[in-house]
FIKOLZA-1660 file (N, C-alpha, C; in steps of 0.1 Angstrom, whole numbers, plus 5000, padded with zeros to 4 digits):
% residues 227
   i   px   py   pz ch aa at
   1 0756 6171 3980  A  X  N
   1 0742 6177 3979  A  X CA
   1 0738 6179 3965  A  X  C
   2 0747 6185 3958  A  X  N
   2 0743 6185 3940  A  X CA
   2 0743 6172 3939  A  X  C
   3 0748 6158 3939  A  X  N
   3 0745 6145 3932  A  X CA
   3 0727 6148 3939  A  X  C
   4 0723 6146 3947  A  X  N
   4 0716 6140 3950  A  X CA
   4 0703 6153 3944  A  X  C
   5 0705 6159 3945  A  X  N
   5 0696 6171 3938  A  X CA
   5 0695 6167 3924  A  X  C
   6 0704 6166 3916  A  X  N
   6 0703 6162 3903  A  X CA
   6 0695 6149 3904  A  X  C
   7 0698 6137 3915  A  X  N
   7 0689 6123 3913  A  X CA
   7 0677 6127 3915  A  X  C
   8 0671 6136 3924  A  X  N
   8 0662 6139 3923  A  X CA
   8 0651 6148 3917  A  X  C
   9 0658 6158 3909  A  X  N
   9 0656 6163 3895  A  X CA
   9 0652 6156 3883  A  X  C
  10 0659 6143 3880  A  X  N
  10 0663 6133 3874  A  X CA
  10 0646 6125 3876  A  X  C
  11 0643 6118 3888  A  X  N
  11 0634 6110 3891  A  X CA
  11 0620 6119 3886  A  X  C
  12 0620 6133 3889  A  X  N
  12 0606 6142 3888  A  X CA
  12 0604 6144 3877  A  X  C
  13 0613 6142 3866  A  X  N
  13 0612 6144 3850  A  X CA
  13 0609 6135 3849  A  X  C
  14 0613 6124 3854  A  X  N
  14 0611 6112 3848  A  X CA
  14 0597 6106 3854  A  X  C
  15 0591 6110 3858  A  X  N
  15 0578 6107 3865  A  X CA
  15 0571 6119 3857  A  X  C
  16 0572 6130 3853  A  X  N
  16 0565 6139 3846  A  X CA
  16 0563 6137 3831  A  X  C
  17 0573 6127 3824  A  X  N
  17 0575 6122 3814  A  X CA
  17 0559 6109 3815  A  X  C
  18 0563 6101 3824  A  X  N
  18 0554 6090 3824  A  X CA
  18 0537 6097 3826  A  X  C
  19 0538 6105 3835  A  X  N
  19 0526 6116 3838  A  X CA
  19 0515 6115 3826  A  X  C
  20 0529 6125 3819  A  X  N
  20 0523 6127 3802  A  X CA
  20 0516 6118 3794  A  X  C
  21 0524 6111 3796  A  X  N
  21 0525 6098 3785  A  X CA
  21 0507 6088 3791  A  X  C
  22 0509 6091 3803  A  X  N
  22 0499 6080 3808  A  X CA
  22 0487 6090 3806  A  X  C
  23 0486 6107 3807  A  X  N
  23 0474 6114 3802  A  X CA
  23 0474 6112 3786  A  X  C
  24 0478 6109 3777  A  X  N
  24 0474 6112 3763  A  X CA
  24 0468 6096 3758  A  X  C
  25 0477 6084 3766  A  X  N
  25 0466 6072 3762  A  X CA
  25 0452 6071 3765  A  X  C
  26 0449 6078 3781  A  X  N
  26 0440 6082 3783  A  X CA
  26 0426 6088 3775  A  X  C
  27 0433 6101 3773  A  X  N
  27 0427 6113 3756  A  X CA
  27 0426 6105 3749  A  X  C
  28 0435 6100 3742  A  X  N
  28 0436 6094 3730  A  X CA
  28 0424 6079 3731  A  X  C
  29 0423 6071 3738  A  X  N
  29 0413 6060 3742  A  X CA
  29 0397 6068 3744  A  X  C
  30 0403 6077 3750  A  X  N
  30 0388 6087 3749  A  X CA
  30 0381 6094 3735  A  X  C
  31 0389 6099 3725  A  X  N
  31 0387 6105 3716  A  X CA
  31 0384 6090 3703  A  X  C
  32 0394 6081 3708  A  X  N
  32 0391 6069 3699  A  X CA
  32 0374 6063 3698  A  X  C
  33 0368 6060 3713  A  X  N
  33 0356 6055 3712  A  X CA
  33 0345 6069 3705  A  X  C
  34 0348 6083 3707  A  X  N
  34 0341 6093 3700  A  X CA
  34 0342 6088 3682  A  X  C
  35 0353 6087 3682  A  X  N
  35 0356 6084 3663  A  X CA
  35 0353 6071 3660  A  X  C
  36 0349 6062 3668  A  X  N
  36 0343 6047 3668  A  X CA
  36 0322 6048 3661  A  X  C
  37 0317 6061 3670  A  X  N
  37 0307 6062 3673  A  X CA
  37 0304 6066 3660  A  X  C
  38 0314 6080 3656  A  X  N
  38 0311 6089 3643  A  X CA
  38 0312 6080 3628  A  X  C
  39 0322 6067 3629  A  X  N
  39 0319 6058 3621  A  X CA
  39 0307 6051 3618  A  X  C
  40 0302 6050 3630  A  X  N
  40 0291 6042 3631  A  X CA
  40 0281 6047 3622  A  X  C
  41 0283 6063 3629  A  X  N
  41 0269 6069 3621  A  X CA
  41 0262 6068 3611  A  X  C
  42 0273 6068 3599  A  X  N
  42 0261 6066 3588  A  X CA
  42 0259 6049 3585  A  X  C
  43 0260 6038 3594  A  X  N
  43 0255 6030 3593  A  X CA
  43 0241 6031 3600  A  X  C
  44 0238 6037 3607  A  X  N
  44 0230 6039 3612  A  X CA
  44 0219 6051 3608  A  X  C
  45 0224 6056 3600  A  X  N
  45 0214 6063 3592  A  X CA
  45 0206 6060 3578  A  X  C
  46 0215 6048 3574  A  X  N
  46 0212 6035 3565  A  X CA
  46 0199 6033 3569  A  X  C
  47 0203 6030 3584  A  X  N
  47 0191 6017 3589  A  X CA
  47 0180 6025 3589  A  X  C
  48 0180 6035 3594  A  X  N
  48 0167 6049 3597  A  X CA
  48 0161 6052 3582  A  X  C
  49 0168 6051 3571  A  X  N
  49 0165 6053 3560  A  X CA
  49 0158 6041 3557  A  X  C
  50 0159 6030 3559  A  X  N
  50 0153 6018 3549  A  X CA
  50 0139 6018 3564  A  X  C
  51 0140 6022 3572  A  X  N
  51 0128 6020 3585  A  X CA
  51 0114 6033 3579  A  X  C
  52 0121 6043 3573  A  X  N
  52 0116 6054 3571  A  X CA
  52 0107 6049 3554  A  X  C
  53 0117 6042 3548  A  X  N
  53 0109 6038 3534  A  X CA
  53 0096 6029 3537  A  X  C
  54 0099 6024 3546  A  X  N
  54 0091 6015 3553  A  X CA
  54 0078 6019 3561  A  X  C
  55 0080 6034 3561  A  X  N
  55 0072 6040 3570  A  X CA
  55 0070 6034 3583  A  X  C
  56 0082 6027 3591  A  X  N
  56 0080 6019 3605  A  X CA
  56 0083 6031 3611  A  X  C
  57 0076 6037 3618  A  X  N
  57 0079 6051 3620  A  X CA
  57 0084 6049 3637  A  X  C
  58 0076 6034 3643  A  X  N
  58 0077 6024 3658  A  X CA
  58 0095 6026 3657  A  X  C
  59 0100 6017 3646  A  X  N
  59 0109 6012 3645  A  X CA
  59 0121 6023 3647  A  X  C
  60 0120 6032 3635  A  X  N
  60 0129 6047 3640  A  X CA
  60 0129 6053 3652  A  X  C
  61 0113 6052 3662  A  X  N
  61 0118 6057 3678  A  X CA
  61 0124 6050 3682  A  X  C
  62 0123 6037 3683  A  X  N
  62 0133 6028 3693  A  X CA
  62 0148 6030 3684  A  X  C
  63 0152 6031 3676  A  X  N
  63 0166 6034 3668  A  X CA
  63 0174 6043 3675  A  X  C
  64 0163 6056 3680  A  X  N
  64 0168 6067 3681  A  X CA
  64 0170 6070 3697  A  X  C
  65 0161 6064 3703  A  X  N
  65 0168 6065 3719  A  X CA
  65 0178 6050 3714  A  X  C
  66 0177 6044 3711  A  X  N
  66 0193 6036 3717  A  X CA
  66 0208 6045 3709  A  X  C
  67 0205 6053 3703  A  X  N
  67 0215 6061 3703  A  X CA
  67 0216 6072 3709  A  X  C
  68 0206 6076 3713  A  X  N
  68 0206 6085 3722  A  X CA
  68 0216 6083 3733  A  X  C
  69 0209 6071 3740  A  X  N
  69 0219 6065 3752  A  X CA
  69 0229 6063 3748  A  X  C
  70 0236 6060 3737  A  X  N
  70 0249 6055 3730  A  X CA
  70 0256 6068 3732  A  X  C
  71 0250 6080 3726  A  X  N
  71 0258 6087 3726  A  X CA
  71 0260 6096 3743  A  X  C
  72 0255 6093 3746  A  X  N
  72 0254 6096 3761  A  X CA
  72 0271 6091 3769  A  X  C
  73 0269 6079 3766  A  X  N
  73 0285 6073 3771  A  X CA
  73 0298 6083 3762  A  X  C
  74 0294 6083 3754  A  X  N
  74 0309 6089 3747  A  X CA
  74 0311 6102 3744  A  X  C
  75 0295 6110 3747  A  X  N
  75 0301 6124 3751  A  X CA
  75 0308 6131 3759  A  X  C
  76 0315 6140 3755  A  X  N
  76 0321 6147 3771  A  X CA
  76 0314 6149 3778  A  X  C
  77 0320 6149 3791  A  X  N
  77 0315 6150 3804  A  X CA
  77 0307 6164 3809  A  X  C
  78 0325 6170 3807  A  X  N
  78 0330 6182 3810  A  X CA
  78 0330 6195 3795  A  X  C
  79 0326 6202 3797  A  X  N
  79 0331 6211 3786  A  X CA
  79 0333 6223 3790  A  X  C
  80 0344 6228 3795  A  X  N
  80 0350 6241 3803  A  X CA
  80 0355 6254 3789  A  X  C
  81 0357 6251 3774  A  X  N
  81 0357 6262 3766  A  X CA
  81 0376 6262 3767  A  X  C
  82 0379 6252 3773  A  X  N
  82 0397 6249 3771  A  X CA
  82 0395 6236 3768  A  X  C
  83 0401 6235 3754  A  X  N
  83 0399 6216 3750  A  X CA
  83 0410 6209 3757  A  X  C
  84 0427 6213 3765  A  X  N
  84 0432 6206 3767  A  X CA
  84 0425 6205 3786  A  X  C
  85 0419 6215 3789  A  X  N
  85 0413 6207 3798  A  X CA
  85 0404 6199 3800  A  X  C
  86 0395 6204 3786  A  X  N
  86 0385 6192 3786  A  X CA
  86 0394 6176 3786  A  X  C
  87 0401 6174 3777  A  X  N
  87 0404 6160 3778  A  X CA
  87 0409 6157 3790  A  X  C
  88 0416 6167 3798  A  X  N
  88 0421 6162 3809  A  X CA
  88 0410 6158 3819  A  X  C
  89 0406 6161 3820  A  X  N
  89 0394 6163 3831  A  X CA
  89 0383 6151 3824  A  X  C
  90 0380 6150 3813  A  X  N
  90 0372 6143 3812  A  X CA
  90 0380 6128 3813  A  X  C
  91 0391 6129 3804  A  X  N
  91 0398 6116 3810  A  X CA
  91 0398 6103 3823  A  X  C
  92 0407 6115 3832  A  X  N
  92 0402 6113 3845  A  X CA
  92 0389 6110 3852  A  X  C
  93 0374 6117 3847  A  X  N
  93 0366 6111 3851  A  X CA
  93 0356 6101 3849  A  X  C
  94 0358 6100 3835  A  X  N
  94 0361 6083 3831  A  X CA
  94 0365 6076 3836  A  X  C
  95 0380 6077 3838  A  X  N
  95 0383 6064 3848  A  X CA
  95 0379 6063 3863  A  X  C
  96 0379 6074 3869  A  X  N
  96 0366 6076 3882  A  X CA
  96 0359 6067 3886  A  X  C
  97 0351 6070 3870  A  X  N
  97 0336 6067 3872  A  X CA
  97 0339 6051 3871  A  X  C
  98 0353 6039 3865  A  X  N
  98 0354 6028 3859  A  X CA
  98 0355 6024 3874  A  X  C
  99 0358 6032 3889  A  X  N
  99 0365 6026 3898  A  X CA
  99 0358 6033 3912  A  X  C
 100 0341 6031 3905  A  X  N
 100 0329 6033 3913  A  X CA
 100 0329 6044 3919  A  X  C
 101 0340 6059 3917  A  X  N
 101 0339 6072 3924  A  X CA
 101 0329 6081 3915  A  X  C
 102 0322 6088 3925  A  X  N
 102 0314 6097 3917  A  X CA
 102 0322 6114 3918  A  X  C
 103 0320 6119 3908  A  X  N
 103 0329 6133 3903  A  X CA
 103 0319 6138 3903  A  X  C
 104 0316 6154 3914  A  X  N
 104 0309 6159 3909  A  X CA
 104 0323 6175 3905  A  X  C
 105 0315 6180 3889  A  X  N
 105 0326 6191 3884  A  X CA
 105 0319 6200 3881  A  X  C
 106 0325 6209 3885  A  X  N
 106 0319 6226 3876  A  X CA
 106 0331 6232 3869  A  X  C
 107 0334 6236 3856  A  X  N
 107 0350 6239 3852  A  X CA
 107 0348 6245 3843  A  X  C
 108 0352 6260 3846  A  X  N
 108 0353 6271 3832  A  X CA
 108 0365 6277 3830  A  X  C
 109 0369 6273 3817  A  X  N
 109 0390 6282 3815  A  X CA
 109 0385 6285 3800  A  X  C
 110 0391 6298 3807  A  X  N
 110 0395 6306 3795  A  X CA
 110 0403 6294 3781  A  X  C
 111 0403 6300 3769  A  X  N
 111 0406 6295 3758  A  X CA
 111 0420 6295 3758  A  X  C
 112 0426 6307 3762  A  X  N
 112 0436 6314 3761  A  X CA
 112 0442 6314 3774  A  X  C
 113 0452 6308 3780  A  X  N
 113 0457 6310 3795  A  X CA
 113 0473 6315 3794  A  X  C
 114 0477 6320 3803  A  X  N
 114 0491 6320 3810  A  X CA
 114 0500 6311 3812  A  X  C
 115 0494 6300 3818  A  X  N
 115 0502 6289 3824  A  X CA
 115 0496 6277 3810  A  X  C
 116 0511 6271 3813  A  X  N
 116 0507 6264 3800  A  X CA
 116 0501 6251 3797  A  X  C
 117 0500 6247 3786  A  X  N
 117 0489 6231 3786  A  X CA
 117 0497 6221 3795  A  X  C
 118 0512 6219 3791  A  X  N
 118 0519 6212 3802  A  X CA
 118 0520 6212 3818  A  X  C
 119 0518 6224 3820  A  X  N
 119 0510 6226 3831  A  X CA
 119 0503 6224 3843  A  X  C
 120 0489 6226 3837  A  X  N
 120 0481 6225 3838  A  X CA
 120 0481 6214 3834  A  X  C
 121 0480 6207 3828  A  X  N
 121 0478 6190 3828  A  X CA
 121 0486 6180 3838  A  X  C
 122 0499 6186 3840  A  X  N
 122 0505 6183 3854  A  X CA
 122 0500 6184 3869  A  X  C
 123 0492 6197 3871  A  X  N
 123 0483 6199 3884  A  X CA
 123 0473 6192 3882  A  X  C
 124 0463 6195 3874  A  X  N
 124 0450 6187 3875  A  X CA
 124 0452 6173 3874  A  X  C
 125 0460 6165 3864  A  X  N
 125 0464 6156 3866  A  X CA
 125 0467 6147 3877  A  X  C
 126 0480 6149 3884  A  X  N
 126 0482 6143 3894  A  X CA
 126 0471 6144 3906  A  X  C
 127 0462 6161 3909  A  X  N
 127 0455 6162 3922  A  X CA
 127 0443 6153 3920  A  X  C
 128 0439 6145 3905  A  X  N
 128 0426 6137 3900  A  X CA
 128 0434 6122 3904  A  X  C
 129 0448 6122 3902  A  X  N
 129 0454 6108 3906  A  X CA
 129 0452 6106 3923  A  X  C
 130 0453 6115 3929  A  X  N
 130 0456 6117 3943  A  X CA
 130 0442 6116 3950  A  X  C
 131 0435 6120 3939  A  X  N
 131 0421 6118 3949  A  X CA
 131 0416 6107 3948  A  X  C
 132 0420 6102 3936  A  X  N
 132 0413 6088 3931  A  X CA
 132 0414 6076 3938  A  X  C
 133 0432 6076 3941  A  X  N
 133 0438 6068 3951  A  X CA
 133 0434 6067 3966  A  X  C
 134 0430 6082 3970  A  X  N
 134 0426 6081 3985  A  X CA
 134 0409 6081 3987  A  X  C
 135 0407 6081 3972  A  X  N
 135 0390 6078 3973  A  X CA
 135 0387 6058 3969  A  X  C
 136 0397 6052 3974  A  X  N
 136 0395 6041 3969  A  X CA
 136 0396 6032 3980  A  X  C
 137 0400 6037 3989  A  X  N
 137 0399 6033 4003  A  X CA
 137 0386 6034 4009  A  X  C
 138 0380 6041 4003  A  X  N
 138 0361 6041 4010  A  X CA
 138 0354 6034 4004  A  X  C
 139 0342 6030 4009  A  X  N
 139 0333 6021 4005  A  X CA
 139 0329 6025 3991  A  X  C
 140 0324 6016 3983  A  X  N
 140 0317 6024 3972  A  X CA
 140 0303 6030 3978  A  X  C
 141 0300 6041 3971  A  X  N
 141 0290 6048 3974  A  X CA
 141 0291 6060 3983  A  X  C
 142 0303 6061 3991  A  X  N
 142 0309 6070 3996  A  X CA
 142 0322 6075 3990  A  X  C
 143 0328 6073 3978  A  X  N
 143 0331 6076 3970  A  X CA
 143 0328 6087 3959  A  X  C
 144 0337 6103 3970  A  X  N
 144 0332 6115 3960  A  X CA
 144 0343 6126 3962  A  X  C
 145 0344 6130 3945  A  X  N
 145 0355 6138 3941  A  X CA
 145 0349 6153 3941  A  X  C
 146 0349 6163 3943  A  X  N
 146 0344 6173 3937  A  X CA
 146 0351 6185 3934  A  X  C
 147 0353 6190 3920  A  X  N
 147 0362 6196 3913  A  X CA
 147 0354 6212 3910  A  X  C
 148 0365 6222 3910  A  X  N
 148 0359 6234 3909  A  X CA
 148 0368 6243 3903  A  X  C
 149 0367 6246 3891  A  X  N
 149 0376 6254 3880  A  X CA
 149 0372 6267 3877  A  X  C
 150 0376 6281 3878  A  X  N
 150 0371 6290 3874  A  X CA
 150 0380 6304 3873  A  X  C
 151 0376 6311 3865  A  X  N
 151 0388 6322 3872  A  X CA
 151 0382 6332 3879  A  X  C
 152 0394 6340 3890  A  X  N
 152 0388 6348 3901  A  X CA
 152 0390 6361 3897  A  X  C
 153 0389 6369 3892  A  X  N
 153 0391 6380 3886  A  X CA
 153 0405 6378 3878  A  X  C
 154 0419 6379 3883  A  X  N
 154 0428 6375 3870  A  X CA
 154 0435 6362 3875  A  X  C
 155 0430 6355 3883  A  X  N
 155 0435 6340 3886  A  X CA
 155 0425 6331 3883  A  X  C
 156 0437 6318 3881  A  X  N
 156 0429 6305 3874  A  X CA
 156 0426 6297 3891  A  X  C
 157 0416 6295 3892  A  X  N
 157 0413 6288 3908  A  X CA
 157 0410 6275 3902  A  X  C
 158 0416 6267 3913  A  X  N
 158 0416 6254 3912  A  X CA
 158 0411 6246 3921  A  X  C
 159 0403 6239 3923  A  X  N
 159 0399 6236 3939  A  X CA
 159 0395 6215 3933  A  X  C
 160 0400 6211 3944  A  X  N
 160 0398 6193 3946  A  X CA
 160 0391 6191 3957  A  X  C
 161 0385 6183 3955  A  X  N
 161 0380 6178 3976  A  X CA
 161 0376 6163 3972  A  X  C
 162 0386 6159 3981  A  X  N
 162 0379 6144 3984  A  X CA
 162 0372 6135 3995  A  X  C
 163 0364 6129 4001  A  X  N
 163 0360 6123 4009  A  X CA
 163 0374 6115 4012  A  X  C
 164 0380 6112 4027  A  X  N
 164 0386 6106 4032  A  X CA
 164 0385 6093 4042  A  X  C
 165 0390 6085 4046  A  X  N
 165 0388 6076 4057  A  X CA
 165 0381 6078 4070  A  X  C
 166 0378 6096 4075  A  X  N
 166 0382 6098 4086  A  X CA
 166 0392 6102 4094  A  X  C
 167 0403 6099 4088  A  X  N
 167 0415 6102 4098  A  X CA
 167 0422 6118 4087  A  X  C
 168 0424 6128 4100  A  X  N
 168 0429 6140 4097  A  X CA
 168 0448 6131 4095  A  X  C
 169 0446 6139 4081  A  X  N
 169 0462 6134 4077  A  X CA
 169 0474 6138 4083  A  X  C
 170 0486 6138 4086  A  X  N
 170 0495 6145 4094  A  X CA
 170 0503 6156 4082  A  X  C
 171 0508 6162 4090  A  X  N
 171 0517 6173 4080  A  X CA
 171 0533 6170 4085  A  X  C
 172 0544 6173 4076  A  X  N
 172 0553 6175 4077  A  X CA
 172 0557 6182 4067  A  X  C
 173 0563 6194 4080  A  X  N
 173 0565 6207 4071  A  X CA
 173 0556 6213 4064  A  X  C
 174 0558 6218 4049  A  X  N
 174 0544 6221 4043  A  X CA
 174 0537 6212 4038  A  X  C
 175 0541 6200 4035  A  X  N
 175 0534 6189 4028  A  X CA
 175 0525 6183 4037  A  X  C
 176 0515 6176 4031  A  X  N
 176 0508 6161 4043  A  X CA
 176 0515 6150 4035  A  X  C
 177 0514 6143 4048  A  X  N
 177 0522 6130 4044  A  X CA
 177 0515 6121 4038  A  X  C
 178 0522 6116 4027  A  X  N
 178 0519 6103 4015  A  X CA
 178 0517 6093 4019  A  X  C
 179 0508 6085 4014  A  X  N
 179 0504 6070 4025  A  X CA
 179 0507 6061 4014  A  X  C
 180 0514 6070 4003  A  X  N
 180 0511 6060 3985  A  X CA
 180 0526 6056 3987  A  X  C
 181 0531 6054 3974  A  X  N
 181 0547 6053 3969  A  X CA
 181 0555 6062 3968  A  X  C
 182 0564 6060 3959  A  X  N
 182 0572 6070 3958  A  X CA
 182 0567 6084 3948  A  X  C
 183 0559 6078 3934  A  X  N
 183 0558 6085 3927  A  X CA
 183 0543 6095 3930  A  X  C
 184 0541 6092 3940  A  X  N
 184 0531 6104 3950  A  X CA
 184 0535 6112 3951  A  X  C
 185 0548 6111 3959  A  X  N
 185 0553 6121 3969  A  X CA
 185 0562 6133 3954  A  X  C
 186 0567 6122 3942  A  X  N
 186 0569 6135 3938  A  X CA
 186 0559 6141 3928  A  X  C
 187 0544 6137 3925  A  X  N
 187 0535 6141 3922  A  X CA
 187 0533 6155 3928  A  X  C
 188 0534 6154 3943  A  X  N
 188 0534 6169 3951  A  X CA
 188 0540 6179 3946  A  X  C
 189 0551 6172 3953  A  X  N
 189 0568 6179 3947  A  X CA
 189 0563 6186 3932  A  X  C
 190 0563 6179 3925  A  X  N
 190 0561 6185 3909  A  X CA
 190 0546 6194 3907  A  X  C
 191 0539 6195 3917  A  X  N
 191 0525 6204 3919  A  X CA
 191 0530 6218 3923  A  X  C
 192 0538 6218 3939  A  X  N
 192 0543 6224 3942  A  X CA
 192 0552 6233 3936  A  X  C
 193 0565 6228 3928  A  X  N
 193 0574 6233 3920  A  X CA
 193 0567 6242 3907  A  X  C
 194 0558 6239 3901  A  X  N
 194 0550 6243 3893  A  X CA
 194 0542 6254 3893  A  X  C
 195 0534 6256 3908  A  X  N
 195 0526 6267 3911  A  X CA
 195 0538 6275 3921  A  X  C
 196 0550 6278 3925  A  X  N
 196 0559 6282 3930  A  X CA
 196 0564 6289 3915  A  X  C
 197 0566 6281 3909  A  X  N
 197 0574 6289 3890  A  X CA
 197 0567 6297 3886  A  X  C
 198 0553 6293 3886  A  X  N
 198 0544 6307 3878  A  X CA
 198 0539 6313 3891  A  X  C
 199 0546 6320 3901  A  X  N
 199 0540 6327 3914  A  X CA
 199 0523 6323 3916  A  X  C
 200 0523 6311 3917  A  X  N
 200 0512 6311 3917  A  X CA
 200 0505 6310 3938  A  X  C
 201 0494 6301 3941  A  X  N
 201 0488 6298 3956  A  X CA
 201 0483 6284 3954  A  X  C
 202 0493 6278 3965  A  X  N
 202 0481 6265 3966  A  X CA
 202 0481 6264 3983  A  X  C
 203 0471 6258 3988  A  X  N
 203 0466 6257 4003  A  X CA
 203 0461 6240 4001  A  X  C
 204 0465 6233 4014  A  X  N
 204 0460 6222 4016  A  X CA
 204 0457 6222 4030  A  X  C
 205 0443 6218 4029  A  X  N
 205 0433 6212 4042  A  X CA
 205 0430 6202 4045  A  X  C
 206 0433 6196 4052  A  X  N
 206 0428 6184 4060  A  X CA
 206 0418 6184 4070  A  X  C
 207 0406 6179 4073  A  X  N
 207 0398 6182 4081  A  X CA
 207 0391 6171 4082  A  X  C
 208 0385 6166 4092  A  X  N
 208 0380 6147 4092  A  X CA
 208 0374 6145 4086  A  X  C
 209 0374 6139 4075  A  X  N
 209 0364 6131 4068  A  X CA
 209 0370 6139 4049  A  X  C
 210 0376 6148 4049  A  X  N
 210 0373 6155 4037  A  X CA
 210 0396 6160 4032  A  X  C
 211 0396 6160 4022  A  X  N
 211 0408 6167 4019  A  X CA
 211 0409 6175 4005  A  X  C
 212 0413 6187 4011  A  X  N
 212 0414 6202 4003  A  X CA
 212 0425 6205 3994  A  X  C
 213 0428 6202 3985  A  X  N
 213 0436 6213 3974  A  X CA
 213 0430 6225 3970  A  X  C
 214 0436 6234 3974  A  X  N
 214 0432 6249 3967  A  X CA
 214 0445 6256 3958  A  X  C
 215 0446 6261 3945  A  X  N
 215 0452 6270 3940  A  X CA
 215 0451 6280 3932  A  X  C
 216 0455 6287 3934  A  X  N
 216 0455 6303 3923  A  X CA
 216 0466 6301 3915  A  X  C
 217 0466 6305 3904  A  X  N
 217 0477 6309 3891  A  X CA
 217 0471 6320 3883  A  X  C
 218 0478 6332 3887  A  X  N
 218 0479 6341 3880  A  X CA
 218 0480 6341 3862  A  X  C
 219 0474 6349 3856  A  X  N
 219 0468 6347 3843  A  X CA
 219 0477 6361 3837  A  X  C
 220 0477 6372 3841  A  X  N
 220 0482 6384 3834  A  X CA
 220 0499 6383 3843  A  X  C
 221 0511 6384 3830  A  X  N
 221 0520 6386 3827  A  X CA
 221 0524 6396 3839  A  X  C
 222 0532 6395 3850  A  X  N
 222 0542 6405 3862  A  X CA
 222 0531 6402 3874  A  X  C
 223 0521 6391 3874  A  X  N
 223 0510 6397 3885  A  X CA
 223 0516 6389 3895  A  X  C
 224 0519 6392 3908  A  X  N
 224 0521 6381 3920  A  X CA
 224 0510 6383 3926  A  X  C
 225 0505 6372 3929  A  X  N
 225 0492 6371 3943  A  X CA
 225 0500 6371 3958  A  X  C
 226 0493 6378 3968  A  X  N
 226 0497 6379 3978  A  X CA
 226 0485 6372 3986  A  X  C
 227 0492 6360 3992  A  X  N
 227 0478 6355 4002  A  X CA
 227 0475 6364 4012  A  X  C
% end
């Protein structure tokens, strides 16, 4: 029973390791096209300058909405007042958005949390992988994520919902059953283990057409929530 505990110990690090690694190319690809744009800038303030000597005054409106729109694409999305959740969350909905799902998000964290960046980059993470995957099975255009971040007096609430196939998922045990691979099932696993460490609440619903992640994580130091 220990061998196989350890192999399985062994596999969820090592899937939490890749986790990581696959959220920071992410960030990092995200934060790269921002520092693409900021280069750009004063070339483009060149151009506004010699339009301006020019007095083409035509010429500077049209300059200025096409950066407007420009900078439209490479702003964040999301801005919750926590930067590692901003990148997380905006990350993810970037790629979302590359794979025709629509996100709709509301997300406010504190600056300052309990539970840590690793985390929380691990839950939101994986539940944005999980929705993505099972929102890709629907048509486009019925493709919709909807995300809900906030705290509840001293808990961090966490809420996912995705449109489904239709079909109410089955449960075993406490889990619903994975329709993905292997490294699904211990995406859960490592959701689960996570909000179980910091006494935290998670609830999952299934209902036709729709699927629920809910979690609480306590924010103040000795607090247990009692569902």
């Amino acid at each position: 029973m220990g061998f196989f505990s350890k192999r399985i110990d062994k596999k969820i690090a090592d899937y939490q390791r890749e986790l990581i690694e696959t959220h920071y190319r992410e960030v990092d690809n995200m934060y790269r096209q921002i520092r693409g744009w900021r280069h750009d800038y004063r070339n483009h303030i060149q151009i506004m300058k010699a339009y301006a000597a020019a007095e083409n005054w035509e010429a500077i409106k049209h300059h200025l909405d096409l950066l407007d729109q420009d900078l439209t694409t490479v702003d964040t999305v999301i801005k919750t007042g926590n930067p590692m959740t901003d990148a997380i969350l905006n990350s993810k909905i970037s790629l979302a958005k590359e794979r025709g799902i629509e996100v709709v998000a509301d997300a406010h964290v504190p600056l300052r949390l309990k539970t840590s960046e690793m985390d929380l980059c691990c839950i939101i993470g994986n539940l944005f992988d999980n929705a993505i995957e099972a929102s890709l099975k629907l048509p486009e255009g019925q493709r919709v994520i909807r995300v809900y971040i906030d705290m509840r007096n001293t808990q961090l609430y966490i809420s996912f919902t995705n449109f489904t196939a239709g079909k109410k998922l089955q449960k075993e045990g406490n889990i619903f059953r994975s329709t993905k691979g292997e490294g699904h099932g211990f995406g859960l696993v490592r959701i689960d283990a996570i909000v179980e460490r910091l006494e935290g609440y998670i609830s999952r619903n299934s209902e036709d057409g729709a699927f629920t992640t809910e979690i609480l994580l306590p924010q103040v130091w000795g607090l247990q929530f009692i569902p």
